[in-house]
C-alpha positions in Angstrom: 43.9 -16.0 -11.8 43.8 -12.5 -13.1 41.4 -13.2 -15.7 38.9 -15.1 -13.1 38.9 -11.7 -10.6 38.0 -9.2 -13.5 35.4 -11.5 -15.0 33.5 -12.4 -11.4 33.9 -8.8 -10.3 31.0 -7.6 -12.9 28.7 -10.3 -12.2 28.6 -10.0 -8.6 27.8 -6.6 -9.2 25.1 -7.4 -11.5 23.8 -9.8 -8.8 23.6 -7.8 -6.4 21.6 -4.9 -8.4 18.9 -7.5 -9.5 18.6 -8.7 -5.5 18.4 -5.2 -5.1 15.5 -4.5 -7.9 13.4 -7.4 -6.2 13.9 -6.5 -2.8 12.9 -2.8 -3.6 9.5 -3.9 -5.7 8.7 -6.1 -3.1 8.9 -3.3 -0.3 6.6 -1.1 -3.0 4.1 -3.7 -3.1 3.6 -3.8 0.3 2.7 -0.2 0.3 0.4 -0.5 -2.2 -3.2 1.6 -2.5 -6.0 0.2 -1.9 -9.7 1.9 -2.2 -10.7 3.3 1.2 -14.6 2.5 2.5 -17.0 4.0 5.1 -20.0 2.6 6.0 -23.0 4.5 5.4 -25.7 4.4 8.2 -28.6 4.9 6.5 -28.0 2.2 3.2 -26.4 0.0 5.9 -23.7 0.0 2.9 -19.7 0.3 3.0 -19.5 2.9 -0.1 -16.1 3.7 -1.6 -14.8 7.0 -1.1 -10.9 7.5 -1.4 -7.5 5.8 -2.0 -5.6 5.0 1.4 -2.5 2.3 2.5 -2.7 -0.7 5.3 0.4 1.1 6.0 0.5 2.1 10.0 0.4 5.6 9.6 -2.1 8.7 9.9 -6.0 7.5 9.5 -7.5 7.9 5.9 -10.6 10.1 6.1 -13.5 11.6 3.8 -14.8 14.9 4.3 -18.5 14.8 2.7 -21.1 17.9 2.0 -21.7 18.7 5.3 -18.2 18.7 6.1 -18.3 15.4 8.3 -15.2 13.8 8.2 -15.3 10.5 7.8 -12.6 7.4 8.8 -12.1 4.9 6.0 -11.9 0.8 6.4 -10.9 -1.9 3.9 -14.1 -3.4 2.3 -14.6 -7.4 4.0 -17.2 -9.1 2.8 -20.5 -6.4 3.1 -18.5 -4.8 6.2 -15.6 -2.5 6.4 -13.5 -3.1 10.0 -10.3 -2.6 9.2 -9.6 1.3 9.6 -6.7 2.5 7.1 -4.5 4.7 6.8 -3.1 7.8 4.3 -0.9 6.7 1.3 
């Protein structure tokens, strides 16, 4: 009976680090980067300006030339809606 405790003992704990390990990438993949878009008035084009998160969080923005700041959206189709937010 001995035996059976000190052999089970290490490979719970080695189960229970891998469950770990996956849990942890998958919470890491949810927070991914993705490439942040504004749409450009005068192209009528969503151009790709920055790296933001779908995260909740503080809005991604671009600051161009003339210092306009502007809010970035994930690119759908030839539109970008969905605002985003900083990594």
């Amino acid at each position: 009976m001995k035996k059976s405790k000190s052999f089970f003992l290490p490979v719970v704990v080695v189960l229970v680090g891998i469950g770990a390990a996956f849990a942890s990438h998958g919470a890491k993949a949810s927070q991914a980067s993705e490439t942040g878009y504004y749409f450009d008035s005068s192209s009528e084009q969503c151009i790709a300006k920055a790296m933001c998160s779908s995260t909740p969080g503080n809005t991604c923005t671009w600051t161009d030339a003339s210092n306009v700041t502007h809010n970035l959206s994930r690119l759908s189709g030839t539109d970008c809606p969905v605002q985003l937010s900083k990594p």
